[in-house]
C-alpha positions in Angstrom: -15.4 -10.5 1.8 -19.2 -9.2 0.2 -18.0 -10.8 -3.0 -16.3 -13.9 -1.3 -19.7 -15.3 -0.7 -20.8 -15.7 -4.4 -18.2 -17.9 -5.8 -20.1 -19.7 -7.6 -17.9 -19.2 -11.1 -15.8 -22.1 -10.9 -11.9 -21.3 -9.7 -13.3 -18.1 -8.4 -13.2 -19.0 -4.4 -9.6 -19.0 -4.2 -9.5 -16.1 -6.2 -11.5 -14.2 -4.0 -9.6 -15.8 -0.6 -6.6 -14.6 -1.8 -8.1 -10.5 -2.3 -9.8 -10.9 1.2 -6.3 -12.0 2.8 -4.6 -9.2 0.8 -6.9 -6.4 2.1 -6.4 -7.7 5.6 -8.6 -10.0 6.5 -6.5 -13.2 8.2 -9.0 -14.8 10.0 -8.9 -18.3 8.9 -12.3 -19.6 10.9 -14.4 -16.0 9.2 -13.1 -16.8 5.4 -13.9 -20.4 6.4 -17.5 -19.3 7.5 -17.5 -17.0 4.8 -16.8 -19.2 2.1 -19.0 -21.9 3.6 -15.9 -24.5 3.4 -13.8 -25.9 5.6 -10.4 -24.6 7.2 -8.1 -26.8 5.3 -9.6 -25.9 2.1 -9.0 -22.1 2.8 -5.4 -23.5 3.5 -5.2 -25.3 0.2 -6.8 -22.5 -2.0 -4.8 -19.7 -0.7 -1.9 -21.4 -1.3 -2.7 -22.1 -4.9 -2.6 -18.5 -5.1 1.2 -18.2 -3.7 -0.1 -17.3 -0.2 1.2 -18.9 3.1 -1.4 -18.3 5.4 0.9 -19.8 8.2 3.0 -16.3 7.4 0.4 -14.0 8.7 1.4 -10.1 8.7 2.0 -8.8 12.5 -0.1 -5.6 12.7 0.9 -2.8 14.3 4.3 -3.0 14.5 5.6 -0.4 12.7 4.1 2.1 15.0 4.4 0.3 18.9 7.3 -2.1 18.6 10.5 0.1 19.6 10.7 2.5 22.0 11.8 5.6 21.6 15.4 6.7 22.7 17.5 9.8 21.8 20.5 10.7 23.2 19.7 8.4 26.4 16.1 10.3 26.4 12.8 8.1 26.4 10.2 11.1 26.7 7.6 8.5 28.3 6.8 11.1 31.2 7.4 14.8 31.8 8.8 13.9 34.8 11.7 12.3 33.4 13.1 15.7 32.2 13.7 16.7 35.9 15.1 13.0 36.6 18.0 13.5 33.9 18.5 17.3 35.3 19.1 16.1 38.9 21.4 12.8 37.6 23.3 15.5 36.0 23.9 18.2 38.2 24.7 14.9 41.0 27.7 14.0 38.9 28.8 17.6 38.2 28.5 19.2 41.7 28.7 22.9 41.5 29.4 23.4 37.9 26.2 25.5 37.2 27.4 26.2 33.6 28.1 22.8 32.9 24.3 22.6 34.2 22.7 25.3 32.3 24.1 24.1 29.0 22.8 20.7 29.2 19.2 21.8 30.2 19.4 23.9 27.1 21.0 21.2 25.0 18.8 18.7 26.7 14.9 20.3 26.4 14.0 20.3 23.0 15.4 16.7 22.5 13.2 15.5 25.5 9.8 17.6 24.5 10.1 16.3 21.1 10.8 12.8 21.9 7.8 13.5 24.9 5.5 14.9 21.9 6.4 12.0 19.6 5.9 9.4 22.1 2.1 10.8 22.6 1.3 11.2 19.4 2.6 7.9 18.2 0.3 6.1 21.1 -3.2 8.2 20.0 -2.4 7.5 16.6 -1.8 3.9 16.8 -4.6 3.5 19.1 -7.0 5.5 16.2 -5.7 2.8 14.1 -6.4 -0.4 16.2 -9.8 1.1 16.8 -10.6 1.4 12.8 -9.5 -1.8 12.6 -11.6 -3.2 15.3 -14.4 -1.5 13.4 -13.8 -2.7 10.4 -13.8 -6.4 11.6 -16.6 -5.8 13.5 -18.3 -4.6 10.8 -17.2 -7.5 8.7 -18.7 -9.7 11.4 -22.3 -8.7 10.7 -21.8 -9.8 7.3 -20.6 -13.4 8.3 -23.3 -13.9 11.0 -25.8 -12.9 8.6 -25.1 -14.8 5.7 -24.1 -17.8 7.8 -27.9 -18.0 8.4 -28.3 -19.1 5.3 -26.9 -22.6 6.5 -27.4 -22.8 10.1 -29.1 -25.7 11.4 -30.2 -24.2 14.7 -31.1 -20.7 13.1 -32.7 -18.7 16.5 -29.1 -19.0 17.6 -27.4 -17.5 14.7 -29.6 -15.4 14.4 -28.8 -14.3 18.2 -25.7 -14.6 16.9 -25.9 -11.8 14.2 -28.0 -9.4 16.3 -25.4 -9.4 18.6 -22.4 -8.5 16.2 -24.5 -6.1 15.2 -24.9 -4.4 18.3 -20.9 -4.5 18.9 -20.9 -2.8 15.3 -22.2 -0.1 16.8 -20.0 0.1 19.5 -17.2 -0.2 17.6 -18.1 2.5 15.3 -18.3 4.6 18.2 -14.6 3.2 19.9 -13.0 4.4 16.4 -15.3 7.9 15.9 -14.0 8.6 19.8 -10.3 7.4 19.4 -10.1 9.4 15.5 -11.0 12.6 17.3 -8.5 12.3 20.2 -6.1 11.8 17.6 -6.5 14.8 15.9 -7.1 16.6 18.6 -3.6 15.7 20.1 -0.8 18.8 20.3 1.2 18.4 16.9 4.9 19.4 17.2 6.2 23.3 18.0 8.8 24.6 15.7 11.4 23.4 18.1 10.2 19.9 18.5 9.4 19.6 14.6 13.8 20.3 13.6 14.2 17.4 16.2 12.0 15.1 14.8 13.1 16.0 11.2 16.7 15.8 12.4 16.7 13.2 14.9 13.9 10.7 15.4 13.5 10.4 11.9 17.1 9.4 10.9 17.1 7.2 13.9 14.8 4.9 12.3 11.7 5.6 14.1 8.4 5.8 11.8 7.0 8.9 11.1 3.6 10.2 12.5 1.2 12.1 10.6 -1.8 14.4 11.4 -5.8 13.2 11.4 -7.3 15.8 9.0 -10.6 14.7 10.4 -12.3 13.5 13.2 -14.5 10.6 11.5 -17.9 12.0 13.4 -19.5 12.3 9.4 -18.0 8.6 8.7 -19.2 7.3 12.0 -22.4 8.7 11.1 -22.7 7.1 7.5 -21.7 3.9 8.9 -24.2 4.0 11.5 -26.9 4.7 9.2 -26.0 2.2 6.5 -25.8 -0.6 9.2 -28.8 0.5 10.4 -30.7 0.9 7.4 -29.2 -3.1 6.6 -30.3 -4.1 9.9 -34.2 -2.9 9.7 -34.1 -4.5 6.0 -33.4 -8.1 7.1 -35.5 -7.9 10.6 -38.1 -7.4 7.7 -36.4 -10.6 6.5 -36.0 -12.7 9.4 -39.5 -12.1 10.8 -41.1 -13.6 7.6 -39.0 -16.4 7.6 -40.4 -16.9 11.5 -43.9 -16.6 10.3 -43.3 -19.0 7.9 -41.7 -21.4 10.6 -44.5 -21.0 12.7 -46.8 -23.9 12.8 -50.8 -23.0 11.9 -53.3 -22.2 13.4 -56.1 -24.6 14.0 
């Protein structure tokens, strides 16, 4: 989206639409603003480069869409466990074998299902919240250059101070939501041959472990918006000056 806003080589606009769509941005009013064009001609030049941009890709789907079921088992709460127990020893009255063999049958399918079901949610909620940080982020870009053109400039300039201010809180959401994902119970040895062997195959995507909490990338993001945001406050105040009328 940086290089978006110097198209000046001819042909190069859609050129550049098309790389911001493909790395995910599919906001058709911010390329608009970006580009400083209108929202049919961000239409018209993504589709010259074999894009439909009524086709936008659904995020987050692979991760949240289906729930999980093995065996009749959601894993949603731990109470569920006892739930199935009862149901079973209701429809097999006094059969205590019958009993004990389907709690041990029954246990490691539900923990592992229970312990995929949680990490699946903290994972794809670390996700959403890098997203919602990187768009965010994106945002102070658009608001600034978009003063560049804006006829009543106090107000975009509002405009900007305040994306950058939800920047910052953003960067914060993800740094929060990246180190409750790692910090989630990964699978026992028990629950791991059940997801290998079960959730898997089923079809359900696989999860992986956060190696890091983001605190030193929260940190370097902070400081280079900040370090941006002192720079053109530099900027903005001696464009003021200059708008002010003179002194008599």
């Amino acid at each position: 989206m940086t290089a978006l806003r110097d198209w000046s080589k001819p042909g190069r606009r859609a050129e550049l639409l098309a790389a911001a769509w493909q790395a995910g941005e599919t906001n058709i009013a911010a390329l608009a603003e970006a580009a400083r064009i209108s929202r049919p001609t961000v239409y018209a030049d993504l589709r010259s480069r074999g894009i439909e941009p009524d086709h936008r890709p659904k995020e987050h789907t692979t991760m949240t869409s289906t729930p999980v079921v093995i065996d009749g088992v959601t894993g949603e709460s731990l109470e569920d466990l006892r739930i199935l127990v009862d149901e079973f020893v209701r429809t097999h009255p006094g059969d205590k074998a019958a009993a004990d063999r389907y709690i041990k049958d029954i246990q490691p399918i539900f923990f592992a299902v229970y312990r995929y079901t949680q990490l699946r949610k903290v994972l794809t909620g670390a996700e959403q919240a890098r997203r919602d940080r990187d768009r965010a982020l994106h945002l102070v870009e658009t608001r600034w250059e978009a003063l560049n053109t804006a006829a009543n400039w106090l107000a975009a300039h509002h405009a900007y101070t305040v994306a950058v201010d939800e920047a910052r809180t953003a960067i914060d959401t993800w740094a929060k939501a990246s180190g409750r994902a790692r910090e989630a119970t990964w699978f026992t040895d028990g629950e791991a041959e059940v997801y290998e062997q079960r959730i898997l195959p089923a079809g359900y995507p696989p999860v992986a472990p956060i190696e890091t909490t983001g605190e030193d990338e929260a940190r370097r993001l902070h400081e280079k918006l900040d370090a941006a945001h002192a720079r053109r406050k530099t900027l903005a105040a001696e464009t003021l000056a200059c708008a002010r009328p003179a002194a008599s």
